[in-house]
C-alpha positions in Angstrom: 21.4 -2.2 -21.6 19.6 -1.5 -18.1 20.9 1.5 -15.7 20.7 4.8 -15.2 22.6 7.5 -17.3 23.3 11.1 -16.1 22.9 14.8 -17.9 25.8 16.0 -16.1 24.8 19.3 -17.6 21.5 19.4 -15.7 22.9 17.1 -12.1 23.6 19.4 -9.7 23.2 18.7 -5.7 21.9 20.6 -2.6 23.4 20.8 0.8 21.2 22.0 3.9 22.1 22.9 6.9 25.9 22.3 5.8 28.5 24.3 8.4 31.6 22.2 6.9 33.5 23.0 4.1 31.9 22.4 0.9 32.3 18.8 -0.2 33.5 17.9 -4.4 31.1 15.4 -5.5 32.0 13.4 -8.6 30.5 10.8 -10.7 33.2 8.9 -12.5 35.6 11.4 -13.7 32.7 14.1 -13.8 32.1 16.8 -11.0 28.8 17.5 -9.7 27.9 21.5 -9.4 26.3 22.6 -6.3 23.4 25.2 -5.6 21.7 27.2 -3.3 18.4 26.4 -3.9 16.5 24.5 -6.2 12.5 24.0 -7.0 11.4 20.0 -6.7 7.2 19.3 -7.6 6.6 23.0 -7.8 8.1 24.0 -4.6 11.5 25.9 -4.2 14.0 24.0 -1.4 16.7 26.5 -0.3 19.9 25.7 1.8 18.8 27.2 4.8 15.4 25.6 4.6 13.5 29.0 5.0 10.5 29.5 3.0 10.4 33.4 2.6 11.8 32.8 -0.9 9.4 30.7 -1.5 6.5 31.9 -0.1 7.8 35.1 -2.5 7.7 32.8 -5.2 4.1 31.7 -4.8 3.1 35.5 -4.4 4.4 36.1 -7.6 2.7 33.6 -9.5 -0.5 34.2 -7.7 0.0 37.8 -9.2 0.7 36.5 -12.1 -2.7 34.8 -11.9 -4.7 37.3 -10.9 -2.8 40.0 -13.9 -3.9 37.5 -16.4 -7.5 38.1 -15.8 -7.5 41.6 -15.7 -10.0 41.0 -19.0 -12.2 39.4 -16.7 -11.8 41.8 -13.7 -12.8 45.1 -15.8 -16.1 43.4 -17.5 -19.2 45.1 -15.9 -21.5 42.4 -17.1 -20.0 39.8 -15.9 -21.6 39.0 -12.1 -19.1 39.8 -8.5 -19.9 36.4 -7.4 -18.6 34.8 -10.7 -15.3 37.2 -10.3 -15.2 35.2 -7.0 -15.5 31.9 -8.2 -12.7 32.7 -10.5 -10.4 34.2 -7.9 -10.6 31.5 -6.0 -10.2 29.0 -8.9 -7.5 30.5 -10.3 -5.4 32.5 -8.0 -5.5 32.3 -4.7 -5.2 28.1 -5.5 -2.1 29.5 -7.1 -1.1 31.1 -4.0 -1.8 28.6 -1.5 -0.7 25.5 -3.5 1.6 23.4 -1.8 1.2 25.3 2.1 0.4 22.2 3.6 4.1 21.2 3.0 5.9 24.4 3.8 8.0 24.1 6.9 7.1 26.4 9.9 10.9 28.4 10.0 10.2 31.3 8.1 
């Protein structure tokens, strides 16, 4: 009744900072895939534990953001210090989200 159940589909695993050969995980009779990086909570954790990719990844959604509201960014009547409010609302909170976290190797 009571346990856990794995997707094997969707379990993969993460090695960092791993010099040895690569080890074969398995679950029962099932192997467990490995990759090179993988985003946890928003973040993306990489093998190497550099954040470049990440800190990429966060550019990108933060122009993401910011393209979005191109509507916003052409109106005239709409007031420069309410464009700022919304920048800072919406995209650079984007960019910066999570940067307390981000390890100092870059």
């Amino acid at each position: 009744m009571f346990g856990i159940r794995f997707s094997f589909s969707k379990c993969k695993f993460l090695l960092q900072d791993w010099s040895a050969s690569t080890p074969e995980l398995r679950i029962g009779n099932d192997v467990v895939g490995r990759v090179d990086n993988s985003t946890y909570l928003g973040g993306l954790i990489s093998r190497n534990e550099l954040v470049s990719a990440e800190i990429s990844a966060w550019i990108r959604k933060a122009l993401l953001a910011f393209a979005n509201l191109r509507h916003l960014w052409r109106r005239r009547d709409i007031r420069l210090s309410i464009k700022g409010r919304v920048y800072c609302a919406a995209v650079r909170s984007v960019l910066l989200y999570g940067c307390e976290v981000w390890s100092l190797r870059v």
